[in-house]
C-alpha positions as a printed NumPy array, in Angstrom:
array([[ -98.293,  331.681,  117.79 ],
       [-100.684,  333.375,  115.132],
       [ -99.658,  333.21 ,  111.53 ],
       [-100.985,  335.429,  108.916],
       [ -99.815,  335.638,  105.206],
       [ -99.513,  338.04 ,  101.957],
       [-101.392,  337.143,   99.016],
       [ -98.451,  336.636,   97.302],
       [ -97.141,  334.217,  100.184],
       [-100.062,  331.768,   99.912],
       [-100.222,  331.538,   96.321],
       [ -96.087,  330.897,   95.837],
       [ -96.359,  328.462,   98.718],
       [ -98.247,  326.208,   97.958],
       [ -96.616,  325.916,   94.568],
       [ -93.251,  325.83 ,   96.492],
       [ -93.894,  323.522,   99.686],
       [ -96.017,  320.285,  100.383],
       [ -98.588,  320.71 ,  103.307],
       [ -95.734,  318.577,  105.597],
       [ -93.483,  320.972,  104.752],
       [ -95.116,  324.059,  105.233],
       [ -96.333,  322.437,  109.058],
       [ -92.617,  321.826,  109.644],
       [ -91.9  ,  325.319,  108.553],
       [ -94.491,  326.525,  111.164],
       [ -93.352,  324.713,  113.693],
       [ -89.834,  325.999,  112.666],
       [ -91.068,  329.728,  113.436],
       [ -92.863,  328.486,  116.808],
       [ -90.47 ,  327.369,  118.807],
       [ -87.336,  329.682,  117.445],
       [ -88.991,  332.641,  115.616],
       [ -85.066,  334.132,  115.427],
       [ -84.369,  331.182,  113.493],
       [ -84.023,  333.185,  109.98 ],
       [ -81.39 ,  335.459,  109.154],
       [ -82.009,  339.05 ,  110.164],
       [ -82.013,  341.411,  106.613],
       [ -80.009,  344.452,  107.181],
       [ -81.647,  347.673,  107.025],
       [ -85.267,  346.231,  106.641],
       [ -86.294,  346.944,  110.646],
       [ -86.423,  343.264,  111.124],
       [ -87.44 ,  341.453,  108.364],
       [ -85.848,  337.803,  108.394],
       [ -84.557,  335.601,  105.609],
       [ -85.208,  331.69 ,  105.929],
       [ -84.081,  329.071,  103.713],
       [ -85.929,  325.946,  103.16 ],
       [ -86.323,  323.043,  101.213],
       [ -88.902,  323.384,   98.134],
       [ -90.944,  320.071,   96.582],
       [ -87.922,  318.162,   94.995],
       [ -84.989,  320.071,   96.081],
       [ -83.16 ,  320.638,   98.756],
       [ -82.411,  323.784,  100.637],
       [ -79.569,  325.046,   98.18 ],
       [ -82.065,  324.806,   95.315],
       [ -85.464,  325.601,   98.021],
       [ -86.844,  328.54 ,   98.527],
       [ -85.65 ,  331.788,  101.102],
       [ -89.024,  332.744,  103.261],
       [ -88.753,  336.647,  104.289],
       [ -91.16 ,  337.267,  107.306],
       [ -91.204,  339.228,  110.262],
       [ -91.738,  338.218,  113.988],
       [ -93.977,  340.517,  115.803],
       [ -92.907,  339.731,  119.365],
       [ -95.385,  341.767,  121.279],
       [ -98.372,  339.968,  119.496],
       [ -96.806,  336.827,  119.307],
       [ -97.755,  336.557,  116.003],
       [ -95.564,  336.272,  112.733],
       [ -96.445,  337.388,  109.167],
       [ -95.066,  335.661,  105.879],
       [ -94.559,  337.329,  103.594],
       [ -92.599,  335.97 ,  100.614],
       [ -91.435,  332.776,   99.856]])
């Protein structure tokens, strides 16, 4: 599974998520990349909440990224 990332995604990440974190968030999206909430009306973009540095998911962080089944490949892009 290829990962690529907005701008905006790697700078409010790593302000958001430890390096374990973000690896368990990967492998989150690798073996169920359905695991997120589909948004309505967005073609589908996904919503996935997750625990941020010193809080847990209620007071985390929602990651909005879309899987790209054909490529195998998903793109973050907000957190």
């Amino acid at each position: 599974m290829l990962f690529t990332e907005t701008a905006v995604f790697t700078k409010r990440v790593k302000e958001l998520l430890d390096d374990d974190a973000y690896r368990l968030l990967q492998v989150r999206l690798m073996i169920s990349p359905e695991a997120g909430d589909l948004i309505e009306g967005t073609g589908g973009l996904r919503k996935l909440r997750v625990a941020a540095n010193g809080h847990g998911k209620r007071g985390g962080a929602r990651v909005i990224y879309y899987h790209f089944i054909s490529k195998s490949q998903i793109a973050l892009l907000y957190i």
